[in-house]
C-alpha positions in Angstrom: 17.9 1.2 -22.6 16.0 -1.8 -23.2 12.9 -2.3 -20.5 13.2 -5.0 -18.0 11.6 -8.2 -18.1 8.9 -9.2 -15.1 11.2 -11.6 -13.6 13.2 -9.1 -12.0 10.9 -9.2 -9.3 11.5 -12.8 -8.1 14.7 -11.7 -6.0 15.8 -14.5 -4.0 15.8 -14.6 -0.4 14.3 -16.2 2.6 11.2 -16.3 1.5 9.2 -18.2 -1.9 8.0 -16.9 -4.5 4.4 -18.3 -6.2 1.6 -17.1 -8.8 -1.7 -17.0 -7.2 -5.0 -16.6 -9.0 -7.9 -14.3 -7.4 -10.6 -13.6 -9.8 -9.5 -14.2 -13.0 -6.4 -12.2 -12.0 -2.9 -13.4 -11.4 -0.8 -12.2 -8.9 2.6 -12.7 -8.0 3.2 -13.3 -4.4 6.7 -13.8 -1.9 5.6 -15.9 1.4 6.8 -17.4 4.2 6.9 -18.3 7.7 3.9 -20.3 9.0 0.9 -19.6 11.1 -2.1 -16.7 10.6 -1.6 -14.9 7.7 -0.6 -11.5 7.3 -1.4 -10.4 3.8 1.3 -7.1 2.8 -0.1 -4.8 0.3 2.9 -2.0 -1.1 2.0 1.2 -2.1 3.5 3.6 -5.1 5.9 3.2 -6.5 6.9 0.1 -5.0 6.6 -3.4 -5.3 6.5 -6.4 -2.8 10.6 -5.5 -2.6 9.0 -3.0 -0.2 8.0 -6.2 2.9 11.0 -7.6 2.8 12.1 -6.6 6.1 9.0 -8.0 7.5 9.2 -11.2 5.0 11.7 -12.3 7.8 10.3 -10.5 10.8 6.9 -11.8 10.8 7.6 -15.2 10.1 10.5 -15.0 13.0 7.4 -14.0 15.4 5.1 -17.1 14.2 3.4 -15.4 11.4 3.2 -16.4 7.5 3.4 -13.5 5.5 2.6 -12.9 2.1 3.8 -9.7 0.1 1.9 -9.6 -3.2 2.8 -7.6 -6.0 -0.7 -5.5 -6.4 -2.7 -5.3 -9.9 -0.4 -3.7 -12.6 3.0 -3.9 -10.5 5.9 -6.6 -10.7 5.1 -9.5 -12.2 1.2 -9.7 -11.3 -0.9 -9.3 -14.4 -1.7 -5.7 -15.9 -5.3 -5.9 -16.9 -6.8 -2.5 -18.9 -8.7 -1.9 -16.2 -10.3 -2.5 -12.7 -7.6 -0.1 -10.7 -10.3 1.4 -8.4 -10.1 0.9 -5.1 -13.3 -1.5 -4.8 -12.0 -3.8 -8.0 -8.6 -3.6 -5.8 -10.1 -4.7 -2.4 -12.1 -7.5 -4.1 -8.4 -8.5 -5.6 -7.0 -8.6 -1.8 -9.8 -10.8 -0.6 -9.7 -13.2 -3.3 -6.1 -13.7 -3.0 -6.9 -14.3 1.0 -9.1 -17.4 0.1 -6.9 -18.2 -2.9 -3.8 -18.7 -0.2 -6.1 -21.1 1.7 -7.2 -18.6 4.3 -11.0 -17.3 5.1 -9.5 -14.3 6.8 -6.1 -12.6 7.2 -4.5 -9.8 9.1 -4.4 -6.9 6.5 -0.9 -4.5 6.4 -1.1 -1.9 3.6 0.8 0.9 3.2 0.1 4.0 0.6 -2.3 2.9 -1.7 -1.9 -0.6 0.1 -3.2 1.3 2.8 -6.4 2.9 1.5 -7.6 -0.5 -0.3 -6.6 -2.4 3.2 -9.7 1.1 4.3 -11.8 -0.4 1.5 -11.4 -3.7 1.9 -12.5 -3.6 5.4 -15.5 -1.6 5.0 -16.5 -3.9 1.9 -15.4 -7.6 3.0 -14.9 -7.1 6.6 -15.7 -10.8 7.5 -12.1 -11.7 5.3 -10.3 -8.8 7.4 -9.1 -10.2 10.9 -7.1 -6.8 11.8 -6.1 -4.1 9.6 -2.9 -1.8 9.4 -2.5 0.8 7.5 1.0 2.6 6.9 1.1 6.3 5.7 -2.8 5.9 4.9 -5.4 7.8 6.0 -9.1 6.5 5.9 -9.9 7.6 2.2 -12.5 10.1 3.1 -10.2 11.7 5.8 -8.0 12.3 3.1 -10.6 14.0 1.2 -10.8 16.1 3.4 -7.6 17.0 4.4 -6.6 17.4 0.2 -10.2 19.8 0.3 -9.2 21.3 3.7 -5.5 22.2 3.4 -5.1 23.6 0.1 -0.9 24.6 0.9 -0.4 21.4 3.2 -1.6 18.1 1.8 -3.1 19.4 -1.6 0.3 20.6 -2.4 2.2 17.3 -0.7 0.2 14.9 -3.5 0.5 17.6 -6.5 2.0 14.7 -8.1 -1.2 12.8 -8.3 -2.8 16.0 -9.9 0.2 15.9 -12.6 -0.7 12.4 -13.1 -4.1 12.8 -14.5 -3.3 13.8 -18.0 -2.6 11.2 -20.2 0.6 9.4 -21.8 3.0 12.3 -20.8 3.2 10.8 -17.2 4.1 7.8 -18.0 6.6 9.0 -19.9 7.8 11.1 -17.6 7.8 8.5 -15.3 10.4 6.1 -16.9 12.5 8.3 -18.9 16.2 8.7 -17.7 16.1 5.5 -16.2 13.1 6.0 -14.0 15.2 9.1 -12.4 11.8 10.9 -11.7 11.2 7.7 -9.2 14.1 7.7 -7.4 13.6 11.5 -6.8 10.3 10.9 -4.9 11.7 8.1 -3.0 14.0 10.2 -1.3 11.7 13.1 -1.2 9.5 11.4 0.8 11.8 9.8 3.0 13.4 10.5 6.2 17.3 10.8 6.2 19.0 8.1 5.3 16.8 6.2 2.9 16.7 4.2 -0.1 19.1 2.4 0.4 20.7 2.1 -3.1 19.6 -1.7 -3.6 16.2 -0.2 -3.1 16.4 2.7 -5.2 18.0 0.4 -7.8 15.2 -2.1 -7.9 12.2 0.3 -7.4 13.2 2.1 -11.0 13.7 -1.1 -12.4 10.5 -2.3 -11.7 8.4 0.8 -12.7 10.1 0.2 -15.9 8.7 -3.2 -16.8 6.4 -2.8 -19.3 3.1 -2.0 -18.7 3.7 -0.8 -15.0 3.8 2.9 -15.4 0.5 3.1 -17.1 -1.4 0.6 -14.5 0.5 2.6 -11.3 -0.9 5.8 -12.9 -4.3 4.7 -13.4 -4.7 4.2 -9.3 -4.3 7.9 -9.0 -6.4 9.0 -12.4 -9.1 7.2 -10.3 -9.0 8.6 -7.5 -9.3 12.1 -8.4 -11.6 11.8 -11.8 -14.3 9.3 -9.7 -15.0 12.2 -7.2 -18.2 13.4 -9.5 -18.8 10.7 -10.6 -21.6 7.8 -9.5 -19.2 5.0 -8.8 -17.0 7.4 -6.4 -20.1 8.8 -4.9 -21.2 5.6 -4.1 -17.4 4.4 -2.9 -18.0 7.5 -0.2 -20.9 6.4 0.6 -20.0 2.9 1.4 -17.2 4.2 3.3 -19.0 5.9 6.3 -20.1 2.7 7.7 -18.1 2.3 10.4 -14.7 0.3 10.5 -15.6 -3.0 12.5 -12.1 -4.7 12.8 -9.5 -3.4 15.2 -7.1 -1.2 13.3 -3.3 0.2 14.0 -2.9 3.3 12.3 1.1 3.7 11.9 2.3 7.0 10.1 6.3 8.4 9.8 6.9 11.4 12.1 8.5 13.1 9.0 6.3 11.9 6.2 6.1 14.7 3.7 4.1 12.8 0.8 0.5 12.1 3.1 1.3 14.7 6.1 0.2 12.9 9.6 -2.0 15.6 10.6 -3.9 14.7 7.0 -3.6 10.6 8.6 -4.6 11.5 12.3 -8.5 11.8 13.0 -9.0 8.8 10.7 -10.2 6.8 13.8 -13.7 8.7 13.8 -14.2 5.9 11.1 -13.1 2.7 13.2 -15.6 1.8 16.1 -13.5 -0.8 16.8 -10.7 -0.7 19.0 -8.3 1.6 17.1 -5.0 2.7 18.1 -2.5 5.6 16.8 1.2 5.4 16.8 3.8 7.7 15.0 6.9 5.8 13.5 10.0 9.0 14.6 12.3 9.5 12.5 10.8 7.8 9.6 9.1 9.5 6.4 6.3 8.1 3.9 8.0 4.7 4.4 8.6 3.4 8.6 8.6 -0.1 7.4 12.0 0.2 5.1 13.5 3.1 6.9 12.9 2.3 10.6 12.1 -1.5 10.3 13.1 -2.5 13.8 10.7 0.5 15.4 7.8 -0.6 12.7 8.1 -4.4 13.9 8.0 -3.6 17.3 4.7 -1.5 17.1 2.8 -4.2 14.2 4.1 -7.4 15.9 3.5 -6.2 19.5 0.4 -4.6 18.2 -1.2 -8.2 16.5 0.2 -9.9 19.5 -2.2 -8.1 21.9 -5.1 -10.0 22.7 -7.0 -6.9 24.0 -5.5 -3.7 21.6 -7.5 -0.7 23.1 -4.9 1.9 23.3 
């Protein structure tokens, strides 16, 4: 089966699609709506396919939001490198000025989620608000994977599979990307991926060049622990959170366990503010999209967000 080209990505809708350049990089973004900015970062294995709900809900509620496909997915570019989580949170702010903007509201979910952690501890004056989906603060999830050897070590023993090289990626594509479609409905509550979803979330690991760079988040996560650069990432990351942050998690997520997600608010001395998404696995914002909204919009919305 012959791979896919990039442009599989640009699936029309209600929204536009644009190439924006951030630091050398280029990055494919879908936007619209006007007003503040909401900048959408997806998470594995996903692409920006995985906003489009909120592609029309934000800008229905006086919002322009932007779903960017992040370093190495869809049709961004796919350096050989820089798929840390500082390199990636330095992407996120540059594309934030790039789109005209000195700061934005941040909504990442997954690895979306723990750069939208990073970027606010490292370029907090470019993060208005942050949200993070099925994220925990990156050293809370050190902790829990350290902690809770049969719980959330063995939920994410795919990112330990990962770290050996070429096989995964191999693995990872083969039989038309079946191996993805497996762990979107393992993670998910009932009734979810939608087959549209499914359908274009194998395509898209299948472009070429995008199973390597996906893989390469999670080598770097694991292998950076020892080493200076991730002791200094930890470092960096106990300075408190200074933005106000909405932590949303699925009641039923199976892939980063909320128990591993809940405590992260000992990092945010800001006001900070916990909600579980029922019903809903490793994804709330596809599979319970009307429940998601009403927690983000109502959330952003609130001058004073304490609780």
């Amino acid at each position: 089966m012959a791979a896919p080209d990039a442009s599989l990505v640009e699936i029309e809708g209600p929204w536009t699609h644009r190439s924006v350049s951030a630091g050398g990089t280029r990055f494919h973004v879908a936007e619209a709506g006007e007003g503040p900015l909401v900048l959408l970062l997806h998470g594995f294995p996903e692409f920006w396919w995985a906003w489009h709900n909120q592609l029309v809900s934000l800008p229905a509620a006086g919002f322009r939001a932007a779903a960017v496909d992040l370093r190495g997915y869809g049709a961004s570019d796919k350096p050989p490198r820089g798929y840390d989580l500082v390199t990636l949170a330095a992407d996120a702010a540059g594309l934030v000025r790039a789109l005209g903007e000195a700061n934005a509201i941040i909504v990442g979910h997954d690895w979306g989620g723990l750069l939208a952690w990073t970027m606010a501890a490292y370029h907090p004056k470019v993060v208005q608000r942050l949200v993070t989906v099925g994220a925990p603060h990156p050293l809370r999830l050190r902790q829990a994977l350290r902690g809770d050897l049969r719980g959330q070590l063995w939920a994410t023993r795919h990112t330990l599979g990962f770290q050996v090289p070429i096989w995964p990626e191999r693995r990872l594509v083969q039989d038309d990307a079946a191996l993805v479609g497996r762990l979107l409905h393992d993670w998910s509550g009932p009734g979810w991926p939608d087959e549209r979803t499914e359908r274009l979330v194998r395509d898209a690991i299948r472009i070429p060049g995008v199973a390597h760079c996906a893989l390469e988040y999670h080598r770097w996560l694991v292998r950076s622990q020892p080493r200076p650069d991730g002791i200094r990432y930890a470092r960096r990351m106990r300075a408190p959170i200074q933005v106000p942050t909405l932590q949303l998690h699925g009641a039923l997520d199976r892939c980063t366990l909320p128990s591993s997600a809940q405590g992260s608010g000992r990092y945010v001395a800001a006001p900070y503010r916990w909600k579980l998404i029922e019903g809903a696995g490793h994804f709330p914002h596809e599979e319970r999209p009307r429940a998601f909204d009403t927690q983000l919009i109502g959330w952003i919305n609130d001058p004073e967000p304490e609780h």
